[in-house]
C-alpha positions in Angstrom: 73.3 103.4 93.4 75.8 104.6 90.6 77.2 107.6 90.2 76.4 109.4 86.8 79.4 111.3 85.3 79.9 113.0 81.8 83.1 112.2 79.6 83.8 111.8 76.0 81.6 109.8 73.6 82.4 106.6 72.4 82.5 105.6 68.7 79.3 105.9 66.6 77.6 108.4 68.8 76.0 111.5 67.4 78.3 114.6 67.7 76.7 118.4 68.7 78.0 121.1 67.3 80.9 122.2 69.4 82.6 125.4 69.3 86.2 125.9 70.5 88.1 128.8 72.1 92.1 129.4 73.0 93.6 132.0 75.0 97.6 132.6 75.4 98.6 135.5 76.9 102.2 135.0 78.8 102.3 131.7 80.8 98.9 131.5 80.6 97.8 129.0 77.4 94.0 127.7 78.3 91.2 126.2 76.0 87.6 126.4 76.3 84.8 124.6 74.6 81.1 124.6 74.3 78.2 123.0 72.9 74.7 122.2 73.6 72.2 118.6 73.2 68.8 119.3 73.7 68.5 121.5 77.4 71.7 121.1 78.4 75.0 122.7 77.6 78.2 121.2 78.1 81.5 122.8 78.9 85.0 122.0 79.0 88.0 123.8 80.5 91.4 123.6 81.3 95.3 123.9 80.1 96.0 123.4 76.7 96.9 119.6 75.7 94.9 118.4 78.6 91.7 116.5 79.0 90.4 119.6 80.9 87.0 119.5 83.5 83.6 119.1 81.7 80.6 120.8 83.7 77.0 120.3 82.4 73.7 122.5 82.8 70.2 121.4 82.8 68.7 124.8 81.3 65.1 123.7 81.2 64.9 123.6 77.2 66.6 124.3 74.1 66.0 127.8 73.7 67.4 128.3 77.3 70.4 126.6 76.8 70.9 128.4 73.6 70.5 131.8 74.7 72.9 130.6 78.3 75.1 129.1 75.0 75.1 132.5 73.5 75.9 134.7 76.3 78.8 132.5 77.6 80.9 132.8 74.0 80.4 136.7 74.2 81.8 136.4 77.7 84.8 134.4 76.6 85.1 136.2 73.7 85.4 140.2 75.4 88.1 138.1 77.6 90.1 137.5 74.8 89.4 134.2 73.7 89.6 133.3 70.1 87.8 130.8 68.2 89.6 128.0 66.6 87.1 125.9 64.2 83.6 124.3 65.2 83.0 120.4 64.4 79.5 118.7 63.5 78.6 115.4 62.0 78.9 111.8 63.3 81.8 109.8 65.1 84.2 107.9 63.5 83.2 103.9 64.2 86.9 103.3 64.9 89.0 106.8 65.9 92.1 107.0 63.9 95.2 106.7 66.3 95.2 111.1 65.2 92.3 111.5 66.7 92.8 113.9 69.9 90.6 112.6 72.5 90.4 115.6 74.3 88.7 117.2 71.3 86.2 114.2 71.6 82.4 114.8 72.0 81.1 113.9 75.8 78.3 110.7 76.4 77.0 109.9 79.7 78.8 106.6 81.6 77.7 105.2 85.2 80.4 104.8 87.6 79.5 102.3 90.1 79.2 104.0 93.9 82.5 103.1 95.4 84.4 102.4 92.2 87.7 104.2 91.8 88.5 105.9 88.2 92.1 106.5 87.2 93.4 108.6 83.9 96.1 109.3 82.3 97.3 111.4 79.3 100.2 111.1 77.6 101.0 112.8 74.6 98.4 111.9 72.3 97.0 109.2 74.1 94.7 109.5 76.6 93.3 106.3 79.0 90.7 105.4 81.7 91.1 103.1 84.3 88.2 102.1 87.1 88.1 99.3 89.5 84.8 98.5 91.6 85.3 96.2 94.6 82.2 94.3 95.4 82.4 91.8 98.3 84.7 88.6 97.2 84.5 90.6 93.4 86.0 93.2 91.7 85.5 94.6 88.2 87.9 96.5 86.0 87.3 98.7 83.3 89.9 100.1 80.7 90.2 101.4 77.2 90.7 104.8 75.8 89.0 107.9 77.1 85.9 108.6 75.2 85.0 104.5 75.0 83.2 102.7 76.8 86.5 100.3 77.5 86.4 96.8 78.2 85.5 95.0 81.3 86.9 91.9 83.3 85.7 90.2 86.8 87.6 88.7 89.4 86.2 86.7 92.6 88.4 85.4 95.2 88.5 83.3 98.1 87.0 86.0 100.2 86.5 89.5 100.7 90.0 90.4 102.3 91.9 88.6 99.6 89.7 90.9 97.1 90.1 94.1 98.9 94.4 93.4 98.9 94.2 92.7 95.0 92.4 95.6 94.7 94.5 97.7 96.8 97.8 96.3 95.2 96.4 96.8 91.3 95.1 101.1 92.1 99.4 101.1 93.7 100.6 99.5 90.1 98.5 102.1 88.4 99.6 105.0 90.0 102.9 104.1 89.9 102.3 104.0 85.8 101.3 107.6 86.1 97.7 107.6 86.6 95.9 109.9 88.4 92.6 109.7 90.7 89.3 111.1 89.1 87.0 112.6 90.8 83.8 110.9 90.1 81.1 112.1 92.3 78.0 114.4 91.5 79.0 116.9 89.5 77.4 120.7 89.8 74.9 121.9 87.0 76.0 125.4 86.8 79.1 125.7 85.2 82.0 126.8 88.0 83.0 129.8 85.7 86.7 130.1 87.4 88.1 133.8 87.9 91.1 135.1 89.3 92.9 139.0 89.7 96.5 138.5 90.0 96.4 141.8 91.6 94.0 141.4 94.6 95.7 137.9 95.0 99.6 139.4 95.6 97.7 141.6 98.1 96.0 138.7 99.8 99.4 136.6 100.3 100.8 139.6 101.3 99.2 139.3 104.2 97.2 136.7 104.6 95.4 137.3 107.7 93.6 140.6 106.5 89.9 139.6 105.9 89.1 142.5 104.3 91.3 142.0 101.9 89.7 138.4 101.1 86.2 140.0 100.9 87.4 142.8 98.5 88.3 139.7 96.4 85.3 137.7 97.2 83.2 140.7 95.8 85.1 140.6 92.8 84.4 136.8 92.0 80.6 136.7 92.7 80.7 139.9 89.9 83.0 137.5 87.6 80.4 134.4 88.5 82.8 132.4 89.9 81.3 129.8 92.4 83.9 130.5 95.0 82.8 134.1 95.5 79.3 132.9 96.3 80.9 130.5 98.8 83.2 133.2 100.5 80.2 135.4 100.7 78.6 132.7 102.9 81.6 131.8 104.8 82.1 135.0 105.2 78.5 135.8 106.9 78.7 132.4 109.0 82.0 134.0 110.4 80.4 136.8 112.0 77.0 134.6 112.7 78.3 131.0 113.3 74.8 129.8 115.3 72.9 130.6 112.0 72.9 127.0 110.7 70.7 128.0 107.4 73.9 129.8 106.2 76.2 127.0 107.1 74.3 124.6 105.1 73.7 125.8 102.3 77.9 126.8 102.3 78.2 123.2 102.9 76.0 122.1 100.4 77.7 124.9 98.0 81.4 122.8 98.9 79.8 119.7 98.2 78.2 120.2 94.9 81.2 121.9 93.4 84.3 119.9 95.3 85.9 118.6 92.1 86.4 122.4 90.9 87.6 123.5 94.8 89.7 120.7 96.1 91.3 120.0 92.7 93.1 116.6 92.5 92.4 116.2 96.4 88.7 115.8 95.8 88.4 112.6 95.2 90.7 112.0 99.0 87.7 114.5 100.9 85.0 113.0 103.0 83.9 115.2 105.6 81.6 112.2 106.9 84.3 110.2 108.0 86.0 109.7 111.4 89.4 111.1 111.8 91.3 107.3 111.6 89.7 107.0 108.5 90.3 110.7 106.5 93.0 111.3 104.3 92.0 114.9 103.9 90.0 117.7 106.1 89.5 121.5 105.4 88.7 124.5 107.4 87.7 127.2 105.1 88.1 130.9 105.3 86.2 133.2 103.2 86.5 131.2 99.7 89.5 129.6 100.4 90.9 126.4 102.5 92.8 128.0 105.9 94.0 124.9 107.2 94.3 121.5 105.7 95.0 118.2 107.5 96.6 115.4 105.5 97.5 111.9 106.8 97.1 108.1 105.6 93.7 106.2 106.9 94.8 102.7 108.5 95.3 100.1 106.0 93.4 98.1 108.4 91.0 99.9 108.3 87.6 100.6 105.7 87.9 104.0 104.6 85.9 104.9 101.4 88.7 107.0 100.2 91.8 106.3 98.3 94.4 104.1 100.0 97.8 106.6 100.3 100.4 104.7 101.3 102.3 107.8 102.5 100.6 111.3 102.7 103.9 112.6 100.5 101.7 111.7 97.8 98.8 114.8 98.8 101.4 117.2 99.9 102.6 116.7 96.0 99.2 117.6 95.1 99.2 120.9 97.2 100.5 122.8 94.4 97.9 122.0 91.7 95.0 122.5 94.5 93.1 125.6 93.7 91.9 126.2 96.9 95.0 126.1 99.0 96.2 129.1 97.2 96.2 131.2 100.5 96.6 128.3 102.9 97.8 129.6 106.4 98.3 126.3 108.2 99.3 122.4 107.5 99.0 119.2 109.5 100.6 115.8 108.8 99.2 113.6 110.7 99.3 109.9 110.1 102.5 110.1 107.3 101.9 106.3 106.4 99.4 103.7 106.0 101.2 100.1 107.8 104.0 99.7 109.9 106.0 102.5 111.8 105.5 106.2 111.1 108.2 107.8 108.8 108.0 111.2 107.7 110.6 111.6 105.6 108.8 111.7 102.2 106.4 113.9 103.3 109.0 116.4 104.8 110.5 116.2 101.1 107.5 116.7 99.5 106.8 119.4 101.4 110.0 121.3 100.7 109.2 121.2 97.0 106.0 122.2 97.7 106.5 124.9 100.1 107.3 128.0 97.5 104.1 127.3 96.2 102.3 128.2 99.2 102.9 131.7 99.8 100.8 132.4 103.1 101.9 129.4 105.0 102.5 130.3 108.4 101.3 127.5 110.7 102.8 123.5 110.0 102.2 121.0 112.2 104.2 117.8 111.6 102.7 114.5 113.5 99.9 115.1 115.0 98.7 111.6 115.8 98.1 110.0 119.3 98.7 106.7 121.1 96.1 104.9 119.6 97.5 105.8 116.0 100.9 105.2 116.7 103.3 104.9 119.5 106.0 107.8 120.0 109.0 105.7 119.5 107.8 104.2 116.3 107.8 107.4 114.8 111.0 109.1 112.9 110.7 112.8 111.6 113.9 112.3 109.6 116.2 115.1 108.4 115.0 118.4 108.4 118.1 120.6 106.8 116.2 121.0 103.5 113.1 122.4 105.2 114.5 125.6 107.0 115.8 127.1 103.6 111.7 127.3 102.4 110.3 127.9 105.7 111.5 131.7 106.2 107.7 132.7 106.5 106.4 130.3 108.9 105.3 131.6 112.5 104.6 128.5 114.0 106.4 124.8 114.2 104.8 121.7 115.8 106.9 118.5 115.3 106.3 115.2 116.8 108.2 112.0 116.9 110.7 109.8 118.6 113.6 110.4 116.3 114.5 113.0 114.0 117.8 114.6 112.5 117.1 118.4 113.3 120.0 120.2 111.8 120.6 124.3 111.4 117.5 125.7 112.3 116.9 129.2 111.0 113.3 130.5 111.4 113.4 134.0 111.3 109.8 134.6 111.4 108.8 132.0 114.4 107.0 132.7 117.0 106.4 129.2 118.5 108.4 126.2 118.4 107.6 122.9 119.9 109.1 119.8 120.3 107.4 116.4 121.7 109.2 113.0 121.5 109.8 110.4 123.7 113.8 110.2 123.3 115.4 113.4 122.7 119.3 113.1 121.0 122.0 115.8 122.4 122.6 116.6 119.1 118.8 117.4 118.4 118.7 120.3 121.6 121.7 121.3 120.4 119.9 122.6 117.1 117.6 124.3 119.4 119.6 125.5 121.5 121.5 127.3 118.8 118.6 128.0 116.5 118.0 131.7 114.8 114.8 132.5 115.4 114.8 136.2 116.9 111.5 137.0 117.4 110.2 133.3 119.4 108.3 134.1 121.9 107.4 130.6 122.8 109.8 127.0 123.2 108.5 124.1 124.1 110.5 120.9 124.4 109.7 117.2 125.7 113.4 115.1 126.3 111.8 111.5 127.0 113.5 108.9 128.7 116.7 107.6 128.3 115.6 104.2 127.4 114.1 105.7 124.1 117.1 107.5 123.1 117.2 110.4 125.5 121.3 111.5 125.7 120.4 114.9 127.1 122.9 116.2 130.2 121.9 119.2 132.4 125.0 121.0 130.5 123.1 120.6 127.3 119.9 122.7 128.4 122.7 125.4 130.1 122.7 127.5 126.8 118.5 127.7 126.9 118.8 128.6 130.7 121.6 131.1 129.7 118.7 132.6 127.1 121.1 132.5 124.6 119.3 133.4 121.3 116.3 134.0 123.2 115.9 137.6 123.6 111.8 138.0 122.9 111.3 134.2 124.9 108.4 134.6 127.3 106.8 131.0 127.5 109.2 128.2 128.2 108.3 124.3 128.2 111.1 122.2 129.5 109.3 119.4 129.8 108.7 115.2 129.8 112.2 114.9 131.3 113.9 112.5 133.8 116.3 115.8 134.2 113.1 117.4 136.3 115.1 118.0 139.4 118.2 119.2 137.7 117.0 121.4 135.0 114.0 123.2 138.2 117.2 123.7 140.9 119.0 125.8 137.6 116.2 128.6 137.4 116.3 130.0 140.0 119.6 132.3 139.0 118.8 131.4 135.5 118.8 135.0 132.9 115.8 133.4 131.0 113.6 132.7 134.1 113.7 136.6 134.4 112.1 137.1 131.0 109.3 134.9 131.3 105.6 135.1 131.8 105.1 131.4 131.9 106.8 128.1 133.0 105.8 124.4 132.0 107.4 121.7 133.9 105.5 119.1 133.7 105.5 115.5 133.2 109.1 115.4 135.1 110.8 113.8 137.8 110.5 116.8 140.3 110.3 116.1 143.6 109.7 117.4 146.8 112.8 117.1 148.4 114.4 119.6 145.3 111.3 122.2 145.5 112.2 122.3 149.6 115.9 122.6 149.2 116.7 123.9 145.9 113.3 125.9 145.2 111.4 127.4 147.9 114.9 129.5 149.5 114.6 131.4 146.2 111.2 131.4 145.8 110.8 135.2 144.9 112.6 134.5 141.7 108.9 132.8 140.5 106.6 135.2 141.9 106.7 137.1 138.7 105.3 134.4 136.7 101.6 134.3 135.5 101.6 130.7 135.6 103.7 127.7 136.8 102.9 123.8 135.3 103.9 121.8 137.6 101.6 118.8 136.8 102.1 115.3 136.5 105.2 115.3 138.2 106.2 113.4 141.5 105.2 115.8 144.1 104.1 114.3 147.7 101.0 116.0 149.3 103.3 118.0 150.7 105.1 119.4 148.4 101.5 120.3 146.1 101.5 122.7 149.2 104.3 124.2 149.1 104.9 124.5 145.2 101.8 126.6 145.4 103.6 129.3 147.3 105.5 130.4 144.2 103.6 132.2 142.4 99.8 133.1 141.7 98.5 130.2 139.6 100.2 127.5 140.3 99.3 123.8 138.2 100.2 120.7 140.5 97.5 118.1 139.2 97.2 114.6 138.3 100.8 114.0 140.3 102.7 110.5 139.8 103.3 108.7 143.1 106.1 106.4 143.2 105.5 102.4 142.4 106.4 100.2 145.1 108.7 98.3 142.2 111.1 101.5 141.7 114.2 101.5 143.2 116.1 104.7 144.5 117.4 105.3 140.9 114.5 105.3 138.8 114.0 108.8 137.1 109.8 109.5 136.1 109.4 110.8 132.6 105.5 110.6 131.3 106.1 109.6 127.8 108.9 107.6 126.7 107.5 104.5 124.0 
C-alpha cells in the first residue's frame, strides 16, 4: 500500500493562511511556520534557508485546531520568536523562478511503499527525486519540490537487470548531492524539539550518570518534547525490563516519531530486519541512542533499505543525527557492500566526525564474522589520524587482516583488542610502545605466517617486559603459531606477576612445552584467577596437567594433530 506523506503544494492549489516565525540568537538562526486546513494544523521547522520538517495534527475539528494553532504561536512567541509576514490567496499556475519553495504551501502526495525519495536544495532551488522498483519495472519521479513532478517507466529484461539500474541511478544521484528522505508514517502530534545547553554539558560530562539523563528527561516532557516522553519510558523499562506494556508502547513511541529521532539515518533504520541485511541498529538509553551499529547490507542481498556502498557514508551523518548527541559506543561492522572489506573511508569519516561526539567512549571497528567476510580480505588501513580525536575513548575493538597501526596514544583506554589473522612486526610494535597508562586489559591475535604474520618472540619481549603496562591485569596473547615460545617466556616474565588473567588460546602449545618449560615453575601461575588455554594442541595428558596451575583452568575444544602435518607445521586457529 502507499505511504502518504505531506510536502509543498503544487501550482494552482488553494493556499491557508500561514504564519511565519524567525529566531537568531548567536549561532542559532531557525524558522518556524504554521497554518491550519480544516482539523489539521500543519507545521514546519528547521534552519533558516532550508526546506525544514513538516509535522501535521488531526485535531478533531476546526475550532480544535485553531485554539492548538493559537497556543503554539504564544509558545513560540514567549521563546523569542518573531513574526515575519503571513501569506493568503491562491498559487501561482506557474511559480516564478523567485519563488522560495521552502515558503511553499504543503499538499498531500503518495509515495509508493518501497519507493526511495531523494532532495536536494541548492540555493534557491529546491528538487525531488523518487524511484519505485516494481519487479522487471521501475518508475521515476522528478520536478521541483512543491510539484507533483513528472513521471517516466522503465521495464527490463528481468528483475535483476531492473534492481542494478536502479541501484546504479540512486549512486548517480547521491553523488549529485541528493540526500535520502525519509518517507514513512509520519507522527500527528507535532515533535515540539527542546534542548538546555546547560543540562546537556553536564550530561557529556559524564555520560554514564543516569541521573543526570532523567533530570534532563524531566525537563523535556515539561518543554513537550517527544523525546522526554520516550526517556521517561525507557527509563521505567530500565528498572522493569519484563514489563512488555512499557516496552511497546516506547517502541511504538520510536517508531511513530523516527524521522525527528534518527535524523538523516531514518530512512537506513529497520529494526525488523536480520543483521546481513541492516545498515543501522540502535540501543537506546533514557531518550537518547547509547550504542549505534553501522555497516553495509550485502549487495546480494534484498534489504528494504538504502544500498550504502561504504558505511563512511552514515558515520558522515553522525553529526547531524539528533539522537546520537550523547552516544557512548560505535560499531562498524560490514564497512562495504561487494568485494573485500576496506575500512579506510569509514576510519576517515570517523575522524571528522569524532569531535562531534562528545561521550564516545566505546568503538568497535569490524565486527563481522566468517560468513560476512573472511579475515584476510579485510584491511583496517591507517589509523595515525584517529588517535589525535580519540583521547576520550575507554575501549578499542579492531578487526581485520591488515592494517597500518601507527603512534597509538590512548590516554583514557581501558581495553584494547586486536584480532587478525596476519599480524605485521611493525603493527605489535605500535602496541607494544603504545601510551595508554591506565589499560587494564590487551588482547592480541598474531595469525599465521602465511597471512602476513612477521611476528618473532623478540617482538612480544617488550609486552612480557610490561613495558608501558603498569595498571595491565588481563593479557590475551593469543591465535599464534609462537604458542610454545611466547608460554616458556612467563614464567620469569615482570607482567605475568601483575596479572589476574591469562588467555592463550587458539595457539600451538603443546604438551611437551607445558612439561618442560611450564610445570617446573608452575607456582608462578597459581596467582591467576583464570588461565585459557583452549583450543590449543594439548594431548590428554597434558589437559591434566595444565590444570595444576592454577584454580580455573580453560583446556577445551583442543586441536589434535592431522595425520598430513609434518614436524614443522605450527597451529594457529584463524589465519584466512
Amino acid at each position: 500500500m502507499p505511504v502518504t506523506i505531506v510536502y509543498r503544494s503544487g501550482p494552482g492549489e488553494t493556499m491557508p493562511t500561514k504564519r511565519y516565525f524567525e529566531f537568531s540568537e548567536g549561532p542559532s538562526n531557525k524558522f518556524w511556520e504554521v497554518w491550519c486546513e480544516g482539523a489539521e494544523l500543519f507545521t514546519r521547522y528547521g534552519k533558516i534557508g532550508s526546506s525544514g520538517q513538516l509535522t501535521v495534527k488531526d485535531t478533531g475539528s476546526k475550532d480544535a485546531a485553531k485554539k492548538l494553532h493559537d497556543k503554539l504561536v504564544k509558545e513560540k512567541t514567549g521563546k523569542g520568536y518573531v513574526e515575519k509576514g503571513a501569506q493568503k490567496g491562491k498559487a501561482k499556475a506557474k511559480p516564478s523562478g523567485k519563488s522560495n519553495a521552502a515558503t511553499e504551501a504543503p499538499a498531500r502526495v503518495e509515495i509508493p511503499e518501497g519507493a526511495f525519495r531523494l532532495e536536494v536544495v541548492e540555493g534557491k532551488s529546491a528538487k525531488f527525486w523518487q524511484i519505485a522498483l516494481d519487479g522487471k519495472t521501475y518508475t521515476i519521479t522528478f520536478g521541483k519540490l512543491g510539484t507533483p513532478g513528472q513521471t517516466q517507466k522503465k521495464k527490463l529484461k528481468d528483475e535483476w537487470a531492473a534492481k542494478m539500474e536502479h541501484n546504479k541511478l540512486l549512486a548517480e544521484k547521491k553523488r549529485k548531492g541528493y540526500q535520502y528522505i525519509y518517507t514513512g508514517p509520519q507522527p500527528k502530534q507535532p515533535a515540539q524539539p527542546a534542548s538546555n545547553a546547560q543540562l546537556e554539558a553536564q550530561i557529556a560530562k559524564d555520560p554514564a550518570n543516569d541521573d543526570n539523563l532523567a533530570v534532563y528527561a524531566d525537563w523535556l516532557q515539561e518543554q513537550g518534547d517527544v523525546r522526554g516522553e520516550l526517556a521517561g519510558l525507557q527509563l521505567q523499562v530500565a528498572k522493569h525490563p519484563k514489563d512488555k506494556k512499557l516496552a511497546n508502547a516506547a517502541n511504538k513511541l520510536l517508531d511513530e516519531y523516527r524521522a525527528y529521532l534518527f535524523g538523516p539515518l531514518a530512512v537506513y533504520y529497520n529494526p525488523k530486519l536480520a543483521d546481513d541485511d541492516r545498515a543501522v541498529g540502535a540501543t537506546w538509553r533514557a531518550g537518547w541512542i547509547d550504542e549505534l551499529e553501522l555497516g553495509a547490507p550485502n549487495i546480494w542481498g534484498d534489504s528494504p533499505v538504502p544500498q550504502v556502498p561504504d558505511v563512511e557514508e552514515l558515520v558522515r551523518l553522525l553529526p547531524k543525527v539528533p539522537s546520537a548527541k550523547f552516544l557512548r559506543s560505535l560499531v562498524i561492522t560490514r564497512p562495504t557492500a561487494d568485494g573485500e572489506f576496506q575500512f579506510a573511508k569509514s576510519v576517515e569519516a570517523l575522524v571528522k566526525a569524532m569531535p562531534s561526539l562528545p561521550a564516545l567512549r566505546r568503538v568497535e571497528i569490524g565486527r563481522f564474522s566468517y560468513t560476512d567476510s573472511e579475515l584476510s580480505w579485510s584491511h583496517l588501513g591507517p589509523m595515525q589520524r584517529f588517535w589525535p580525536v580519540a583521547k576520550h575513548v575507554e575501549f578499542l575493538k579492531l578487526r581485520a587482516g591488515s592494517m597500518d597501526l601507527g603512534k597509538i596514544v590512548l590516554p583514557e583506554a581501558r581495553e584494547f583488542q586486536l584480532e587478525t589473522g596476519g599480524l605485521d612486526k611493525r603493527d605489535l610494535k605500535s602496541i607494544a610502545t603504545a601510551t595508554w597508562p591506565k589499560l587494564e586489559r590487551l588482547g592480541v591475535w598474531f595469525g599465521k605466517e602465511y597471512y602476513g604474520c612477521t611476528c618473532s618472540p623478540k617482538d612480544v619481549q617488550p609486552i612480557v617486559d610490561a613495558k608501558g603496562l603498569g595498571k595491565l591485569r588481563h593479557l590475551g596473547l593469543k591465535n599464534t603459531q609462537l604458542g610454545n615460545e611466547i608460554f616458556a617466556m612467563l614464567p620469569k616474565s615482570k607482567i605475568l606477576k601483575q596479572l589476574e588473567s591469562l588467555d592463550l588460546s587458539m595457539s600451538h602449545i603443546t604438551t611437551d612445552v607445558l612439561k618442560r618449560d611450564i610445570l617446573p615453575h608452575k607456582a608462578a601461575f597459581s596467582h591467576l584467577a583464570s588461565l585459557d588455554l583452549s583450543r590449543c594442541r594439548l594431548d590428554k595428558e597434558g589437559e591434566k596437567l595444565a590444570k595444576q596451575l592454577c584454580k580455573n583452568v580453560d583446556v577445551s575444544r583442543q586441536d589434535r594433530p592431522s595425520e598430513w602435518e609434518d614436524e614443522d607445521y605450527r597451529y594457529a586457529a584463524v589465519g584466512e
